[in-house]
N, C-alpha and C positions, 0 to 999 in steps of 0.2 A: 222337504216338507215334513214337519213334524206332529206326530198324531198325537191330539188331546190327551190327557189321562179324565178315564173315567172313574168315578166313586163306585167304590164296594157295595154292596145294595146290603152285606151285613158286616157288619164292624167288630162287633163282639162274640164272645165266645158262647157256645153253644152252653146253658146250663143243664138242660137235659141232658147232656151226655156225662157230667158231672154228676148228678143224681144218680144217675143207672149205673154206673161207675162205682158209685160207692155203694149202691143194692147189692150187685156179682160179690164184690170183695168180700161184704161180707156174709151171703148164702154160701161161697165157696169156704171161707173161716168158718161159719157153722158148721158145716158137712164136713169139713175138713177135721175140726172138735171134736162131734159126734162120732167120727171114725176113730180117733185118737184116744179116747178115752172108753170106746171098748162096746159102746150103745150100736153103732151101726157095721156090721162085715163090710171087706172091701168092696164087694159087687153090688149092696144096697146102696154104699155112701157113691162110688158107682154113677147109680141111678138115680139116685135121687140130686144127685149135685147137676145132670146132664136133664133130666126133667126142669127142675127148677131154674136154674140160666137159658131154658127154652119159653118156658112161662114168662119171665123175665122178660126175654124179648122180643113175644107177643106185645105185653103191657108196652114196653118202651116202642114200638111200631104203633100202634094206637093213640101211645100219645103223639107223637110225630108226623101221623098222618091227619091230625084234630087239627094243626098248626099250618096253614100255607106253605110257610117257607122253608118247612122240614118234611113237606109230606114225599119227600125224592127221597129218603132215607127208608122208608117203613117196609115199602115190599120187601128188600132184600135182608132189614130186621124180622121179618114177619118168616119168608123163608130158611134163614138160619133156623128161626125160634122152631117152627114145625118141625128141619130134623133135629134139634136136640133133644124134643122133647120127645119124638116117636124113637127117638135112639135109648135115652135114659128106661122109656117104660120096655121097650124091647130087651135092653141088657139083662131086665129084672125078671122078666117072665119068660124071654128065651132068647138067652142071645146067640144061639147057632142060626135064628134065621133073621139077625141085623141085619145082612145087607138085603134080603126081600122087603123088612117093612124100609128098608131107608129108599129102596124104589117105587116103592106107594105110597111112600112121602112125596115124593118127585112127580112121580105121576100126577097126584091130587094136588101139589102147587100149580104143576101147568098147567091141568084140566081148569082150575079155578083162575085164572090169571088169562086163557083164551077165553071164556067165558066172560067173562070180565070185562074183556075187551068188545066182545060181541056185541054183549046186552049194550052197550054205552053208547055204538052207530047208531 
């Protein structure tokens, strides 16, 4: 007995991840510039490069989660984005105690994410 083939319910390739693809490239070439040419130290460019690619993929979870069929992508965008971005502001203003704020990062994903799930029963 041979089982049907069933159709792809998507065919094409994601173009959002091509857009945001091409945002990182080049926030990370800015920051990268800006280090190289003498405007940012290495612990600012650092930060600000690990701030910004968390921001970044806040914005691309937002958009992904607007869309049905991409909304299975955004929490664990959303989660990345939160530590990058509490990692980049922590490197800048103290980073002896990264790995505390990168655990009240973690905390505050899952605290938000059971609740989440509560409010919704």
């Amino acid at each position: 007995m041979e089982l049907p083939e069933l159709p792809r319910a998507v065919r094409k390739t994601d173009p959002i991840g091509f857009v945001f693809l091409g945002l990182t490239l080049l926030v990370l070439g800015s920051v990268g510039l800006l280090a190289e040419l003498g405007f940012l130290r290495p612990q600012e460019a650092l930060s600000l490069g690990l701030t910004a690619l968390g921001i970044l993929l806040f914005v691309d979870a937002a958009v992904r989660y607007a869309r049905p069929w991409t909304r299975h992508k955004a929490l664990p965008l959303a989660l990345l984005g939160s530590l990058l971005t509490s990692s980049g502001i922590a490197c800048l203003l103290a980073p002896e105690a990264l790995w505390a704020v990168l655990l009240i990062c973690l905390g505050l994903c899952s605290l938000g994410y059971g609740l989440g799930k509560l409010g919704r029963k």
